[in-house]
Backbone as JSON, one array per atom type, in Angstrom:
{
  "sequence": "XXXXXXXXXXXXXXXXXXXXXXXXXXXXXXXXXXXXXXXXXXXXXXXXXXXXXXXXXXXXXXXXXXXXXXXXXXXXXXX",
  "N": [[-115.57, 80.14, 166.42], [-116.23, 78.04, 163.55], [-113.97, 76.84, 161.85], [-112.21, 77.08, 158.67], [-111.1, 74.23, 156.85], [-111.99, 72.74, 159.25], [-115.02, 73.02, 158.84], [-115.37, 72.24, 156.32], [-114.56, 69.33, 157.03], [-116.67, 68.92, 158.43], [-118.88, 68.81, 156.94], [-118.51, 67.31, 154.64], [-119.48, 64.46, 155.66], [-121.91, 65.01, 156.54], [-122.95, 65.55, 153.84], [-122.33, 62.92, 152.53], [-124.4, 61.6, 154.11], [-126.69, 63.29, 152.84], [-126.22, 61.6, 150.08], [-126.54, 58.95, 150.2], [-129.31, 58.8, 151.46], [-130.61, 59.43, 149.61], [-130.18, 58.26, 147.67], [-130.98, 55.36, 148.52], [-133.55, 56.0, 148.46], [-137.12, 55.29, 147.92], [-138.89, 56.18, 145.49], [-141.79, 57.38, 144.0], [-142.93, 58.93, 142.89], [-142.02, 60.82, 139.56], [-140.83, 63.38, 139.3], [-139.62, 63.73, 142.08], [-138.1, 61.74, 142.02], [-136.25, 62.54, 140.26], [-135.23, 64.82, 141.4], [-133.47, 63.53, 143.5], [-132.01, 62.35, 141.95], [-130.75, 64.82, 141.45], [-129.75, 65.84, 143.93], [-128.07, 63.78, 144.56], [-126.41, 64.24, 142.15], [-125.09, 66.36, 142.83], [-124.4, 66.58, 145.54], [-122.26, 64.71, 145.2], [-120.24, 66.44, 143.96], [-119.78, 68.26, 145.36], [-118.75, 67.15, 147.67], [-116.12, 66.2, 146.71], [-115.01, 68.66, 146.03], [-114.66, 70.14, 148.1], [-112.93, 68.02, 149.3], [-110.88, 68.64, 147.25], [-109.89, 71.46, 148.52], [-109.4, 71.18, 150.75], [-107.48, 69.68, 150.26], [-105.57, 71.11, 149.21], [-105.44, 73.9, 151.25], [-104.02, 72.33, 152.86], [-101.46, 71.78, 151.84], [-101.04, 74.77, 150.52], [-101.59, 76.66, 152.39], [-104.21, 79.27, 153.02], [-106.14, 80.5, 150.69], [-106.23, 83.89, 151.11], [-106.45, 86.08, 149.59], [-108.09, 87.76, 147.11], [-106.15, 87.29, 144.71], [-104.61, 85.16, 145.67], [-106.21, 83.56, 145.79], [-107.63, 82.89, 142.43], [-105.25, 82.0, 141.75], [-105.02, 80.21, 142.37], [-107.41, 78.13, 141.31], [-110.12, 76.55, 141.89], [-110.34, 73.6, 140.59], [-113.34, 72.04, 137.83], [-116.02, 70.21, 138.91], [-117.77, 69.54, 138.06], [-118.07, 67.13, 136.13]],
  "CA": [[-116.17, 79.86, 165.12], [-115.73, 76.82, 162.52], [-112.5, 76.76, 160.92], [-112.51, 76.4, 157.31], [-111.19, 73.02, 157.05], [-113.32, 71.97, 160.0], [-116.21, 73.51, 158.53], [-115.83, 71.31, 155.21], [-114.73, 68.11, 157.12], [-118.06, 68.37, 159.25], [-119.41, 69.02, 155.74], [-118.6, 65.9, 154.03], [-120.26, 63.78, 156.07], [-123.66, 65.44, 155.89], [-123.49, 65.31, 152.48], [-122.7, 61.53, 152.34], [-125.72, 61.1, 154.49], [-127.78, 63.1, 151.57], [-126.23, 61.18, 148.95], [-127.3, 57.84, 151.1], [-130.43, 58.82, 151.46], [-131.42, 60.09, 147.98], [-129.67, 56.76, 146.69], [-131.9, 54.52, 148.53], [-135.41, 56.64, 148.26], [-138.23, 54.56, 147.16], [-139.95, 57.06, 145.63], [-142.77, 57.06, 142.18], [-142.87, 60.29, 141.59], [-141.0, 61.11, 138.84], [-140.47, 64.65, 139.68], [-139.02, 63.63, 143.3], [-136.99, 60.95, 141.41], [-135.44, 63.42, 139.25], [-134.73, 65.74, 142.63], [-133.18, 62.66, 143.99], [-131.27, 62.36, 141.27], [-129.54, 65.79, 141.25], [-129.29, 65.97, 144.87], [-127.06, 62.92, 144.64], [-125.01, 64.42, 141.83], [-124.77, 67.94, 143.34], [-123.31, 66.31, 146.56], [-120.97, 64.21, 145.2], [-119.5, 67.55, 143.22], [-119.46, 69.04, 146.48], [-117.65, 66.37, 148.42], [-115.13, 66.49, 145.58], [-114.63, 70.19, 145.48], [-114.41, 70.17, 149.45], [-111.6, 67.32, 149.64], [-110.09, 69.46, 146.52], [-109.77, 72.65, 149.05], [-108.56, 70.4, 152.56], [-105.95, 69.05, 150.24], [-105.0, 72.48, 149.02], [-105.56, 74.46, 151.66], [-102.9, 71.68, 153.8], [-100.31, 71.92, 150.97], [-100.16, 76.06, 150.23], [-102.56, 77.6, 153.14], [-105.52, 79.76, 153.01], [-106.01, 81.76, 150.26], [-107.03, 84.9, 152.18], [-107.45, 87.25, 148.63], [-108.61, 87.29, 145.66], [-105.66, 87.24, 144.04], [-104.44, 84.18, 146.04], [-107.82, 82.56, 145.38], [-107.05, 83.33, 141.31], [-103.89, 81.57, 141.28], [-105.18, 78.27, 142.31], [-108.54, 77.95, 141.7], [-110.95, 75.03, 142.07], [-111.0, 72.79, 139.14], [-114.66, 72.01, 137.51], [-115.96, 68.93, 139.53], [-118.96, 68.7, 137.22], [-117.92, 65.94, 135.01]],
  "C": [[-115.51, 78.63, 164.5], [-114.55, 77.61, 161.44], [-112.98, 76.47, 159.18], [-112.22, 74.96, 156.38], [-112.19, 72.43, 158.19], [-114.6, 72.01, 159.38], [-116.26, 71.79, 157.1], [-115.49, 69.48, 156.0], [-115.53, 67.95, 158.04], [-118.82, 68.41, 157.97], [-119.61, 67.64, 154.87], [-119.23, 64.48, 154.5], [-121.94, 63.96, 155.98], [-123.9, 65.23, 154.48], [-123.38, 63.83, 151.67], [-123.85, 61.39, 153.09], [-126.8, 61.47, 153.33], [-127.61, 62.04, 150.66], [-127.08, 59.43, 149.17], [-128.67, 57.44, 151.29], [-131.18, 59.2, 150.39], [-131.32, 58.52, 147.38], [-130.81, 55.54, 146.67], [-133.75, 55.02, 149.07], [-136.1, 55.54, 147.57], [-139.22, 55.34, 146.54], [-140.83, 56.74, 144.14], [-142.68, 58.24, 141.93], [-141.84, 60.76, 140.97], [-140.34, 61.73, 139.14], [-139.31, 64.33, 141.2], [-137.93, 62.6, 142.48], [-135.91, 61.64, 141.11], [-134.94, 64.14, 140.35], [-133.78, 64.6, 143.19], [-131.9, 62.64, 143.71], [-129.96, 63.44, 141.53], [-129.11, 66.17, 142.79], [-127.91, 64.9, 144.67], [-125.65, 63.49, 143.4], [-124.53, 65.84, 142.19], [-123.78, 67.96, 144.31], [-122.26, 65.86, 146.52], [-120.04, 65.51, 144.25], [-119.02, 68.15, 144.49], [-118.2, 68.67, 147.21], [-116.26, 66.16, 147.37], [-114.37, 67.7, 145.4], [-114.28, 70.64, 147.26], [-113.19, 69.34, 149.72], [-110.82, 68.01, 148.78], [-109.58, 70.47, 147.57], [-109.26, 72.4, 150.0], [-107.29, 70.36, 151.72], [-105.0, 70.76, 149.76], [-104.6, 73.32, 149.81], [-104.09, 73.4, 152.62], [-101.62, 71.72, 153.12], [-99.67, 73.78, 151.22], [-100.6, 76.64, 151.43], [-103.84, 78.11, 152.97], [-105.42, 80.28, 151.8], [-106.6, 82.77, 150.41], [-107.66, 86.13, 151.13], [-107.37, 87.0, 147.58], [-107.81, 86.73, 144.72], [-104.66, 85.78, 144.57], [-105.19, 82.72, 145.25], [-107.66, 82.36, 143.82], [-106.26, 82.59, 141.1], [-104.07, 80.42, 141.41], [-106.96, 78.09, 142.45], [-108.75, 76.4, 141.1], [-111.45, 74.38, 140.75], [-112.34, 72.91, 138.9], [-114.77, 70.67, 137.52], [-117.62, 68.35, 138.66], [-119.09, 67.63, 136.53], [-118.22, 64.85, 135.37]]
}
């Protein structure tokens, strides 16, 4: 099975390819515009909240329970 670091650094690349490809869409319809749009800022939250968790996860380890998970959780990459 995929590791959980592996998993997100095969991850971050796919989701620069969405952001890549949303970026340079040619599209008119608004509606798809606007999808375009939040794809591109959805991914870059992602890829943000994924290098947050490599660098974490290489510093303390896994956090395997809840109460691990709790003690360092994942900033808010919305901003």
């Amino acid at each position: 099975t995929v590791q959980d670091e592996s998993w997100m650094r095969g991850m971050i690349p796919h989701h620069s390819i969405a952001i890549l490809t949303s970026e340079r869409a040619e599209v008119t319809d608004v509606r798809v515009a606007e999808l375009a749009r939040e794809i591109v800022e959805a991914q870059r939250r992602e890829i943000a909240e994924m290098e947050w968790l490599i660098a974490d996860i290489d510093k303390f380890g896994e956090a395997t329970t809840d109460a691990e998970a709790n003690a360092r959780p994942v900033p808010d990459f919305s901003q």
